[in-house]
DOMI-912418 format. One record per residue (C-alpha): x, y, z. Coordinates in Angstrom, 1 decimal, m for minus. Layout:
<pt u="X" v="Y" w="Z"/>
...
END
This chain:
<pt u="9.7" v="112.6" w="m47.3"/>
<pt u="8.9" v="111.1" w="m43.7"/>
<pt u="10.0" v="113.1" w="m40.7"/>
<pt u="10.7" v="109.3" w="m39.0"/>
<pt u="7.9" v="110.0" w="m36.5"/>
<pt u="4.4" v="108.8" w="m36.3"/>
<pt u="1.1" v="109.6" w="m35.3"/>
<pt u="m0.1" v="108.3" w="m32.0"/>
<pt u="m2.9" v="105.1" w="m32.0"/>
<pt u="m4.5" v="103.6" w="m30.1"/>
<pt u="m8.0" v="104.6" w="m27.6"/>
<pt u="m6.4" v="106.7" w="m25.2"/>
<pt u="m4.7" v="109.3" w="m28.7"/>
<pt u="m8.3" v="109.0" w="m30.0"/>
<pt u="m9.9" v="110.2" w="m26.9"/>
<pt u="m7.4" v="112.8" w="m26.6"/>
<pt u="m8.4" v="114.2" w="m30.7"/>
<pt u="m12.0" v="114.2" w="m30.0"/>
<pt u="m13.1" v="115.1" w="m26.4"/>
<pt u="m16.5" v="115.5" w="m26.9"/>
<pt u="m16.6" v="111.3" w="m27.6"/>
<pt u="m14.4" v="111.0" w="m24.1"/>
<pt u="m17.4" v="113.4" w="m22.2"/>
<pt u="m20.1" v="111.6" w="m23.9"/>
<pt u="m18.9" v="107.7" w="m22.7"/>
<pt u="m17.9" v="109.1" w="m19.0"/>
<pt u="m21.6" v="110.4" w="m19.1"/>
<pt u="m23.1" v="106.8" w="m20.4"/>
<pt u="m20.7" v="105.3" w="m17.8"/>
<pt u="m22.1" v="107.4" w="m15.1"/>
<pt u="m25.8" v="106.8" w="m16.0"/>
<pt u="m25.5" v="103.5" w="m16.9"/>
<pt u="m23.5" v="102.0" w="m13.5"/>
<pt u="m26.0" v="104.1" w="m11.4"/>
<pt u="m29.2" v="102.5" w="m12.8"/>
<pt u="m27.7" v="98.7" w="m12.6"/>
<pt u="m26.0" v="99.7" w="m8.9"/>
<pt u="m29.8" v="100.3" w="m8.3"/>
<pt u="m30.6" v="96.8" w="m9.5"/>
<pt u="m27.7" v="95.1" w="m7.6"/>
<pt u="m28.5" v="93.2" w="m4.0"/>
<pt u="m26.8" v="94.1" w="m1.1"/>
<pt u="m26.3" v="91.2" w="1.7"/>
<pt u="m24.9" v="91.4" w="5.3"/>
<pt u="m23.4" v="88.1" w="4.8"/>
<pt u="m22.8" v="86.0" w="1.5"/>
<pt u="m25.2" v="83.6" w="0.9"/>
<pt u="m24.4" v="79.8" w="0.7"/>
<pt u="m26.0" v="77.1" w="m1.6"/>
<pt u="m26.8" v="74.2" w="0.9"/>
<pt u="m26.6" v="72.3" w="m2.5"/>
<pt u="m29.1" v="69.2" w="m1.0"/>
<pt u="m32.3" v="67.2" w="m1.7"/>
<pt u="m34.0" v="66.3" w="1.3"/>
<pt u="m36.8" v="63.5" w="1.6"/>
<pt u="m39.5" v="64.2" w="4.4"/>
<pt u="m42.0" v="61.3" w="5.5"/>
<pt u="m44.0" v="61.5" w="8.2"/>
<pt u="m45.1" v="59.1" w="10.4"/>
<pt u="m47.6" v="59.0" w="13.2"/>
<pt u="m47.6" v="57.4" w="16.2"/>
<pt u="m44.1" v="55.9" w="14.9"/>
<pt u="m41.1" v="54.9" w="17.3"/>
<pt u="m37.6" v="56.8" w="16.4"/>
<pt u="m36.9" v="52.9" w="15.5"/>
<pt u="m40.0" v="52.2" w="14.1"/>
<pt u="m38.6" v="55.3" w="11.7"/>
<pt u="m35.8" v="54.2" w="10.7"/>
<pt u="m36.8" v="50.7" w="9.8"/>
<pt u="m39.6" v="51.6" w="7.2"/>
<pt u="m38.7" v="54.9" w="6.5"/>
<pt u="m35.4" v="56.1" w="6.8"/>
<pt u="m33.5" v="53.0" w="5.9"/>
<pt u="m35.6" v="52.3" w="2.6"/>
<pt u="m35.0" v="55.8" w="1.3"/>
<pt u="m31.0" v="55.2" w="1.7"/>
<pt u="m30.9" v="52.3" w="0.1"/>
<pt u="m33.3" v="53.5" w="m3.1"/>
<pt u="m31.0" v="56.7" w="m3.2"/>
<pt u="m27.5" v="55.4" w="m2.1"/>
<pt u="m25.8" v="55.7" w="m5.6"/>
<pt u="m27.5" v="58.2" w="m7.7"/>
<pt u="m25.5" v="60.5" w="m9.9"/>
<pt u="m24.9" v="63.8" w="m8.5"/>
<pt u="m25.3" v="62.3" w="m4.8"/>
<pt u="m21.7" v="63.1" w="m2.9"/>
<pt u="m23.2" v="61.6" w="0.8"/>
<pt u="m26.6" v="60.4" w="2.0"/>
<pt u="m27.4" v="60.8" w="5.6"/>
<pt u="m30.9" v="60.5" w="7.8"/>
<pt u="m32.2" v="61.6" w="10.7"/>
<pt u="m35.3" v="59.0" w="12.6"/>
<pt u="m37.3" v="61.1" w="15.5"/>
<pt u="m41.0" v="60.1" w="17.0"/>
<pt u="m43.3" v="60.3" w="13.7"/>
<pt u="m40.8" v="61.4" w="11.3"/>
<pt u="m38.0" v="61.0" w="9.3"/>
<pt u="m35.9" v="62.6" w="6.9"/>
<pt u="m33.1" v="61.8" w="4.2"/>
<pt u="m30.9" v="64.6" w="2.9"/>
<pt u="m28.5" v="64.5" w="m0.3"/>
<pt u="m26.0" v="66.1" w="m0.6"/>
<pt u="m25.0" v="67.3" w="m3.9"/>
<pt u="m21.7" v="66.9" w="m5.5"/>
<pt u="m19.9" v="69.9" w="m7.1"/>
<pt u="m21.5" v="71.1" w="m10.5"/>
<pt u="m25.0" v="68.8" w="m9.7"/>
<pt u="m27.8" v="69.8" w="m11.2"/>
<pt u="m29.9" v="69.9" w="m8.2"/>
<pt u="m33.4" v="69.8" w="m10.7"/>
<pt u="m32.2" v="66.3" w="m12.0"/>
<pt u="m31.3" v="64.7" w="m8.7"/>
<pt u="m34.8" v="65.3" w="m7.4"/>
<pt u="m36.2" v="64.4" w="m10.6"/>
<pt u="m33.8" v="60.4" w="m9.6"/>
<pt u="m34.7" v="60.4" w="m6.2"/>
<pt u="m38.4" v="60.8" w="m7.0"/>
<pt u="m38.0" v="57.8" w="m9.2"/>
<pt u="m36.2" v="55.6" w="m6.9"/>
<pt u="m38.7" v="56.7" w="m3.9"/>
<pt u="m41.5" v="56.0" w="m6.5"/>
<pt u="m39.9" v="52.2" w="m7.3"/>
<pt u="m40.0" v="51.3" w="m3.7"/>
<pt u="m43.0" v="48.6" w="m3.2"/>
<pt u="m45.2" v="49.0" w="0.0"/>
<pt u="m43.7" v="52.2" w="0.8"/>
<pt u="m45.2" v="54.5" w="2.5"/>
<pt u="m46.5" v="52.2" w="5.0"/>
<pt u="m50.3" v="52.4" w="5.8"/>
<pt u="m50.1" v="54.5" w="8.6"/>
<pt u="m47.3" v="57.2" w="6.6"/>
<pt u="m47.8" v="60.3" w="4.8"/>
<pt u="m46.4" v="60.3" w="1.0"/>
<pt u="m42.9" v="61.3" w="1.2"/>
<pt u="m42.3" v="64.9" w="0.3"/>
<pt u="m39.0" v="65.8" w="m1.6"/>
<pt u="m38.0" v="69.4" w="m2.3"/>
<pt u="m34.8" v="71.0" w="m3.2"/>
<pt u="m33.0" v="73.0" w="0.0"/>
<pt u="m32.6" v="76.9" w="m0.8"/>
<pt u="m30.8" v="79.6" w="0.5"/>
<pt u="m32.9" v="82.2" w="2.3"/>
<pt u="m31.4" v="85.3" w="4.4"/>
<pt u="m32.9" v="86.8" w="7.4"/>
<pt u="m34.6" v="90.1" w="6.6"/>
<pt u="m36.6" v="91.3" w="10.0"/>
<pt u="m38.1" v="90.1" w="12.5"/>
<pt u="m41.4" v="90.8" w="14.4"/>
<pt u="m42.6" v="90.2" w="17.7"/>
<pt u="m46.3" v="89.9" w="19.2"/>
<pt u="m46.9" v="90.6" w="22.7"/>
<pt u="m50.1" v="90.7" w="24.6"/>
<pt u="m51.3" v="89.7" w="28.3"/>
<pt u="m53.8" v="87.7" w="26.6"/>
<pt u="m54.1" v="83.5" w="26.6"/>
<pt u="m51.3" v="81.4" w="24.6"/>
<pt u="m53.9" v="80.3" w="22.2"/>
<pt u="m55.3" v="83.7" w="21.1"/>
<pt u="m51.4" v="85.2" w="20.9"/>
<pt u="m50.4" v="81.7" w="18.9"/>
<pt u="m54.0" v="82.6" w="16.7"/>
<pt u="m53.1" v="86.2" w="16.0"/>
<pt u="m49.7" v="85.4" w="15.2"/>
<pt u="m50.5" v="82.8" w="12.6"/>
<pt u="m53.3" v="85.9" w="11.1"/>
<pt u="m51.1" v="88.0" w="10.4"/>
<pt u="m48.4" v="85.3" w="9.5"/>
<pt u="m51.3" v="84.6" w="6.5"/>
<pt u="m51.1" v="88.1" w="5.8"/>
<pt u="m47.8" v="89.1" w="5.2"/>
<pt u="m47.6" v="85.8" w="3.1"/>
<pt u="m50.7" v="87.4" w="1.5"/>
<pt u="m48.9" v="90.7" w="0.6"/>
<pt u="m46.7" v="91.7" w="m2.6"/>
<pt u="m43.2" v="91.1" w="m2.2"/>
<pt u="m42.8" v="89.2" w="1.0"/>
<pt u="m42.9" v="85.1" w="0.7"/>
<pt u="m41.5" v="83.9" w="3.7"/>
<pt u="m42.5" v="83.9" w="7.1"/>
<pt u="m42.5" v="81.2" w="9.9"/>
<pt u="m43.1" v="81.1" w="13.4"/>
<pt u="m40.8" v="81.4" w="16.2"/>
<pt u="m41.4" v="80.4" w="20.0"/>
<pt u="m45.2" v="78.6" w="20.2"/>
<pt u="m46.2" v="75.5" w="21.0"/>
<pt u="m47.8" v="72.7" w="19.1"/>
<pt u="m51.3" v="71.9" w="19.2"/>
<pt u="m52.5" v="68.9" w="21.0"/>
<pt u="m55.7" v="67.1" w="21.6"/>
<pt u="m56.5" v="65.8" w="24.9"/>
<pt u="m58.6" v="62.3" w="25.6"/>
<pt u="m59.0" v="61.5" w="28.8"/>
<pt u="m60.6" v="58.6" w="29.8"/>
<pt u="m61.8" v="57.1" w="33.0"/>
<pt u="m61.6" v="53.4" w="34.0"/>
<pt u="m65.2" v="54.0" w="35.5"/>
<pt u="m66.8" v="55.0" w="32.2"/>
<pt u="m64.9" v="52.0" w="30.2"/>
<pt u="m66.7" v="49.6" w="33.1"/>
<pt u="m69.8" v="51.3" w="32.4"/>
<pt u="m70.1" v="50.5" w="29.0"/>
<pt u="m67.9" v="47.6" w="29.3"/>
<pt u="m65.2" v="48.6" w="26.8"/>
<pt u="m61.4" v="48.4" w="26.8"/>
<pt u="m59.0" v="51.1" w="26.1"/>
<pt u="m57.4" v="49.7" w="22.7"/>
<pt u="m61.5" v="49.8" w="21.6"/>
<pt u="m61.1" v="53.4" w="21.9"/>
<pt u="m57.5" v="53.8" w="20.5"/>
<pt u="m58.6" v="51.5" w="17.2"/>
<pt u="m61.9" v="53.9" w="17.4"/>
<pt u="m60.0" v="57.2" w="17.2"/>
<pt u="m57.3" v="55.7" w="15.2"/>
<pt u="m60.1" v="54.9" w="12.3"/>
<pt u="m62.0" v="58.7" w="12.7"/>
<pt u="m58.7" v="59.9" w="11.6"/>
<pt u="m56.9" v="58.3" w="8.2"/>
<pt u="m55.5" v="60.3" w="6.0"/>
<pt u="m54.0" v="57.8" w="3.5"/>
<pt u="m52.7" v="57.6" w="m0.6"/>
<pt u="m55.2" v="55.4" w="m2.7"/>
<pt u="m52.4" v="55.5" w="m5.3"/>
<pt u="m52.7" v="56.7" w="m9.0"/>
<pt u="m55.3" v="56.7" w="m12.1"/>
<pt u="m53.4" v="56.8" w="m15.2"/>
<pt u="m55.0" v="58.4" w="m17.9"/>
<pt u="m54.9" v="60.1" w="m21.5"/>
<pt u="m54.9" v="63.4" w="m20.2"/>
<pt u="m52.9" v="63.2" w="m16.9"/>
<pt u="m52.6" v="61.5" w="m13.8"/>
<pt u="m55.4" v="61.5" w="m11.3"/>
<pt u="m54.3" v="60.9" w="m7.5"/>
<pt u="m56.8" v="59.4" w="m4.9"/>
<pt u="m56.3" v="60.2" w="m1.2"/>
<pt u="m59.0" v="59.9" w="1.6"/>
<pt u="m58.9" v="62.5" w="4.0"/>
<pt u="m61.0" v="61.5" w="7.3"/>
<pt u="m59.2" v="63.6" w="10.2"/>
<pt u="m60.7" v="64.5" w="12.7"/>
<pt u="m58.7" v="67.8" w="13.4"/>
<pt u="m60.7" v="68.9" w="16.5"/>
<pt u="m62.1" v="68.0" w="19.9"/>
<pt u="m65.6" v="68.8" w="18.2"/>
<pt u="m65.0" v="66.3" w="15.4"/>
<pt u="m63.4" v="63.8" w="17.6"/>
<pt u="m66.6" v="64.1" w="20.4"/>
<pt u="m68.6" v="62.9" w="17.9"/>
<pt u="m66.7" v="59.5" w="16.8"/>
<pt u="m68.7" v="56.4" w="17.1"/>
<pt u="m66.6" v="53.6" w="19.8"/>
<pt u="m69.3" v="51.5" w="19.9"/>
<pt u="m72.7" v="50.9" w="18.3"/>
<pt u="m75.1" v="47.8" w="18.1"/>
<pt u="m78.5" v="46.5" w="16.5"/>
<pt u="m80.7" v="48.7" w="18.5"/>
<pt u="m78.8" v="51.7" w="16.8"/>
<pt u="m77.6" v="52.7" w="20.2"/>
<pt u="m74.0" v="54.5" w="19.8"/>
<pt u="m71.6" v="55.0" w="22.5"/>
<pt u="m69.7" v="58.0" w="21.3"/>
<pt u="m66.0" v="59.3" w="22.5"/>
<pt u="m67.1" v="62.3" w="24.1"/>
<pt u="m69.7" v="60.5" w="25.9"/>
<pt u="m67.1" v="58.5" w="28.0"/>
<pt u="m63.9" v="61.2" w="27.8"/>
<pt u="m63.5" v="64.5" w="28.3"/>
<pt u="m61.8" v="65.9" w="24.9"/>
<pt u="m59.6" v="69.4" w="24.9"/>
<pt u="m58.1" v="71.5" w="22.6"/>
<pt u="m54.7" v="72.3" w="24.4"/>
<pt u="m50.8" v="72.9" w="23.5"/>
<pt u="m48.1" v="70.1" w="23.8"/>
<pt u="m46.9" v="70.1" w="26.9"/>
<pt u="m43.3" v="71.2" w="26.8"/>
<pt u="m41.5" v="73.9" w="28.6"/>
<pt u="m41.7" v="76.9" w="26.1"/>
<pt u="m41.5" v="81.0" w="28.1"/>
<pt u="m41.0" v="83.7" w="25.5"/>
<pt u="m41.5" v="87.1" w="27.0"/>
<pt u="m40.7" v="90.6" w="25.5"/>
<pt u="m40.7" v="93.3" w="27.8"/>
<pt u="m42.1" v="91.3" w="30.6"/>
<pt u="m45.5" v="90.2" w="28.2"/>
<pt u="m46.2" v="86.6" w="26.6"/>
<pt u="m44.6" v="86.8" w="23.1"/>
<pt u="m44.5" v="85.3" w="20.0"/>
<pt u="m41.6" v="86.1" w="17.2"/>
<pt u="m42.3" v="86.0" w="13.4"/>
<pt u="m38.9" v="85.5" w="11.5"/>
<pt u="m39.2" v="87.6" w="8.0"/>
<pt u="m37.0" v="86.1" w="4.9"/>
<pt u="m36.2" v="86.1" w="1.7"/>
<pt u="m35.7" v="84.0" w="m1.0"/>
<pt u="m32.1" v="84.0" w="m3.4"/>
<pt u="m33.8" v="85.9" w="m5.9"/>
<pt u="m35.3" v="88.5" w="m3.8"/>
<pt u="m33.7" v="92.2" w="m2.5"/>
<pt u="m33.8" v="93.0" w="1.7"/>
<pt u="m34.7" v="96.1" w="0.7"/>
<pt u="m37.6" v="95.3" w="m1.8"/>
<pt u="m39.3" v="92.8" w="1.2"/>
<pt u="m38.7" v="95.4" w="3.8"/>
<pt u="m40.3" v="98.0" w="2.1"/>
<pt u="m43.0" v="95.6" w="1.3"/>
<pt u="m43.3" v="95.1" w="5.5"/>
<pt u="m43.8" v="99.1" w="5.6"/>
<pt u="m46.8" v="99.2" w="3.4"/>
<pt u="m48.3" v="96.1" w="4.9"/>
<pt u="m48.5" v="97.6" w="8.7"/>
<pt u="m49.2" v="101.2" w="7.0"/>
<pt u="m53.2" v="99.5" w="7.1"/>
<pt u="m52.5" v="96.8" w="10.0"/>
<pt u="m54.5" v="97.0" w="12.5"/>
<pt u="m53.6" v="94.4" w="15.6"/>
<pt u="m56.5" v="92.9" w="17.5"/>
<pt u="m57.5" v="94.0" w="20.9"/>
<pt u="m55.0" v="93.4" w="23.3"/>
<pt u="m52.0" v="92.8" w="21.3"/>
<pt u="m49.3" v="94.5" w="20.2"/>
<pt u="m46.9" v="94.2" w="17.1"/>
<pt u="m43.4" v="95.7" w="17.4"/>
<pt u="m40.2" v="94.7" w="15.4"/>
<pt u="m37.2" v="93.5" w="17.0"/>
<pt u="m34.4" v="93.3" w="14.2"/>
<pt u="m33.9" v="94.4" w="11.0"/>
<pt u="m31.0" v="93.3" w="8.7"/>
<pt u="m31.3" v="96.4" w="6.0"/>
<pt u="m30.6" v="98.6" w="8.6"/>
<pt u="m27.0" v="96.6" w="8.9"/>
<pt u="m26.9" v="97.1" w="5.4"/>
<pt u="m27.8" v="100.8" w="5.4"/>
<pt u="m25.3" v="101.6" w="7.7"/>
<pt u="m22.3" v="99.7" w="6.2"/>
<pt u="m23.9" v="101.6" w="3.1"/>
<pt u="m23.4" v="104.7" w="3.8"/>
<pt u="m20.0" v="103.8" w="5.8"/>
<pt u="m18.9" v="102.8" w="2.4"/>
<pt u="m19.9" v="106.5" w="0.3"/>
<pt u="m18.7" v="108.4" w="3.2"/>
<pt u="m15.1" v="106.9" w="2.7"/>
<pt u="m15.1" v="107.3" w="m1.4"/>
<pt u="m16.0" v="110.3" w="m0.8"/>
<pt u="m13.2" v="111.1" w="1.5"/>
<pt u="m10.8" v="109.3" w="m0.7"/>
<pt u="m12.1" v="110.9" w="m3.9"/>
<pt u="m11.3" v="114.4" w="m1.8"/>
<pt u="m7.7" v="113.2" w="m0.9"/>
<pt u="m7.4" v="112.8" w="m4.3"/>
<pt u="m8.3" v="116.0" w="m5.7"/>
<pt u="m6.5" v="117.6" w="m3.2"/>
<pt u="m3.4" v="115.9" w="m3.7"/>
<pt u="m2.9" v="116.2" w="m7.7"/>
<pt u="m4.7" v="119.8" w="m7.2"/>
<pt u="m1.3" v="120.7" w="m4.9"/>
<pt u="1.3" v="118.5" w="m6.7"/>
<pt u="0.0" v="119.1" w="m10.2"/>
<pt u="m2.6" v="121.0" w="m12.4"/>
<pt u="m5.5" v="121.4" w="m10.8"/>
<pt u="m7.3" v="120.9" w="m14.8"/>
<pt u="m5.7" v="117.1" w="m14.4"/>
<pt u="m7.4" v="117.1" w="m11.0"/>
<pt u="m10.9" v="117.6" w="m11.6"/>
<pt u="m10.5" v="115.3" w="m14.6"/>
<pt u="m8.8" v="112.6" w="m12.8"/>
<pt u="m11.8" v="112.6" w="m9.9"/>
<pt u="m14.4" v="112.1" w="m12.4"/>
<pt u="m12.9" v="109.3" w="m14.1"/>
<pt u="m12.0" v="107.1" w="m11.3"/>
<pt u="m15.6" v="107.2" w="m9.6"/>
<pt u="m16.8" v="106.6" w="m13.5"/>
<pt u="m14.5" v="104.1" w="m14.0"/>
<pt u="m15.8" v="102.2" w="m10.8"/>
<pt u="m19.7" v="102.8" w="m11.6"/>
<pt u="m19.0" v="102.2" w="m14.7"/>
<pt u="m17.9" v="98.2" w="m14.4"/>
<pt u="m21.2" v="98.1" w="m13.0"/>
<pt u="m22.7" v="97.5" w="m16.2"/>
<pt u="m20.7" v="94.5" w="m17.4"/>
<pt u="m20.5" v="93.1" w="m14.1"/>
<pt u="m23.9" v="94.2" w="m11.9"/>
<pt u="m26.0" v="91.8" w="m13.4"/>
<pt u="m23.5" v="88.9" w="m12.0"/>
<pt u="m22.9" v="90.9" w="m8.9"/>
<pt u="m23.7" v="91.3" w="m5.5"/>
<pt u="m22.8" v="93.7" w="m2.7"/>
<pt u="m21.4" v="92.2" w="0.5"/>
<pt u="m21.4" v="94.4" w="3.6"/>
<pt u="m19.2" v="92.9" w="5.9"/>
<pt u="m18.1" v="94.7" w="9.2"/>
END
């Protein structure tokens, strides 16, 4: 015959019969959180998707209006329309332009490059003969890391050239893929040109535009079709320096006579001329800005940093110093973060220690930090920390 009563169900009575099962899955909880938390990226700030395709043509020796007429307003019209697109706007500046699309909630950002390279592609006479092919590329999200300065008393262009070595470098190393330069000037090349040699040899000015113009043509030939791929054809006649450019024929005849540029200009290698003073502790400076890409941990591409300047050696002269450093935000609110659970946890244990059993209490402040390290291992993989002040 029944009492009327009946045996308690359910995980928390089946726990309670076998504690050595309860032990066992805090343990597992424990272990497991702590290796994923290991895994999981902490950020100073979230990171946003920019969720956009940009289109990038460039342009020499092109008018902003000049721009916007063959470039800019041909690549809006080819794109305006596409699925995925939410707004289309462009930007026209001397020798370049740009058209960015922006993405519509739940766009595959993959496929809408994959369209606008097919509409670009179906424009006729585009790029014009003068215009590079038009680059298109998918924006990402990247997050500041450090950043590094280089200081020397030395000329602009041997700073500028021992910034971009070890700019090559770093790119060069494990673990760190981006890093651009901050606060340096263009290159430029100088022709100068007096009337007095142009009357010597009787020759006009546009002679030696069209002259220079033709020494330097980097142009698409278009596209060989074939059974086993595509074969692109490009000519690539730059002159990139004031060597190179010394040396271009302006004017020639019968006799084989030859009237080169650097015979009737003086040609130098020299910075754009625009106002540009970066100093760090009184010296000429230039900044490298250290990033990282979505899929890549502050921490991983700092450490990375470390072991690259453990066997750096700067040139004479020059100095390499960093300025800021984002994981040492993160540290900090890091360790902010355990200080308090571990204050907490304390208040805890004190609290059920004095009000109840202190048994319940040691209990009760392992299973809430295993609890919370614990969801680590569902959710860690989807996860990631955000260290806000």
């Amino acid at each position: 015959m029944s009492d009327g009563g009946s045996e308690p169900r359910g995980l928390i009575a089946l726990f309670t019969r076998n504690a050595v099962a309860a032990n066992l899955l805090m343990f597992v909880l424990l272990i497991g959180g702590l290796i994923v938390m290991g895994q999981t990226k902490a950020e100073a700030l979230p990171e946003i998707d920019p969720r956009m395709v940009s289109i990038a043509v460039e342009y020499p020796g092109a008018t902003p209006a000049e721009v916007e007429d063959a470039i800019t307003q041909r690549l809006e019209d080819a794109v305006l329309g596409l699925e995925g697109v939410d707004r289309v706007s462009s930007t026209a500046s001397e020798g370049f332009g740009t058209v960015n699309l922006e993405l519509s909630d739940f766009a595959d950002a993959q496929s809408v490059k994959e369209e606008a390279q097919s509409a670009v592609d179906g424009l006729s006479d585009f790029p014009p003969q003068d215009a590079n092919e038009p680059r298109i590329s998918v924006a990402s999200a990247v997050s500041s890391v450090m950043r590094l300065v280089v200081i020397g008393d030395v000329s602009e262009k041997r700073l500028k050239q021992a910034a971009e070595t070890l700019r090559r470098d770093l790119i060069s190393s494990d673990g760190i893929s981006m890093v651009t330069l901050q606060g340096v000037r263009d290159y430029e090349i100088s022709i100068e040109v007096s009337e007095d040699d142009l009357s010597a040899y009787g020759l006009r000015i546009d002679q030696v535009a069209n002259a220079v113009r033709a020494s330097s043509v980097s142009l698409s030939l278009g596209t060989i079709r074939t059974s086993g791929g595509d074969i692109l054809l490009r000519t690539d006649n730059e002159a990139r320096d004031a060597e190179a450019l010394a040396n271009v024929i302006v004017l020639s005849d019968t006799g084989g006579q030859r009237v080169r540029l650097g015979d009737i200009s003086t040609i130098r290698d020299v910075f754009v001329e625009v106002t540009l003073v970066n100093t760090y502790n009184g010296k000429p400076a230039v900044f490298l800005q250290i990033d990282r890409a979505t899929d890549e941990d502050a921490f991983d591409v700092r450490e990375a940093v470390a072991r690259f300047f453990e066997t750096y050696t700067p040139p004479s002269g020059i100095e390499v110093t960093g300025v800021a450093d984002s994981t040492e935000i993160i540290g900090d609110r890091v360790n902010l973060l355990a200080r308090n659970a571990i204050m907490g946890l304390a208040l805890v244990f004190v609290f059920l220690a004095l009000t109840l059993d202190l048994r319940l209490a040691v209990w009760t402040s392992f299973g809430v930090p295993a609890a919370f390290i614990g969801g680590f291992i569902l959710f860690g993989q989807f996860t990631t920390i955000i260290m806000t002040s």
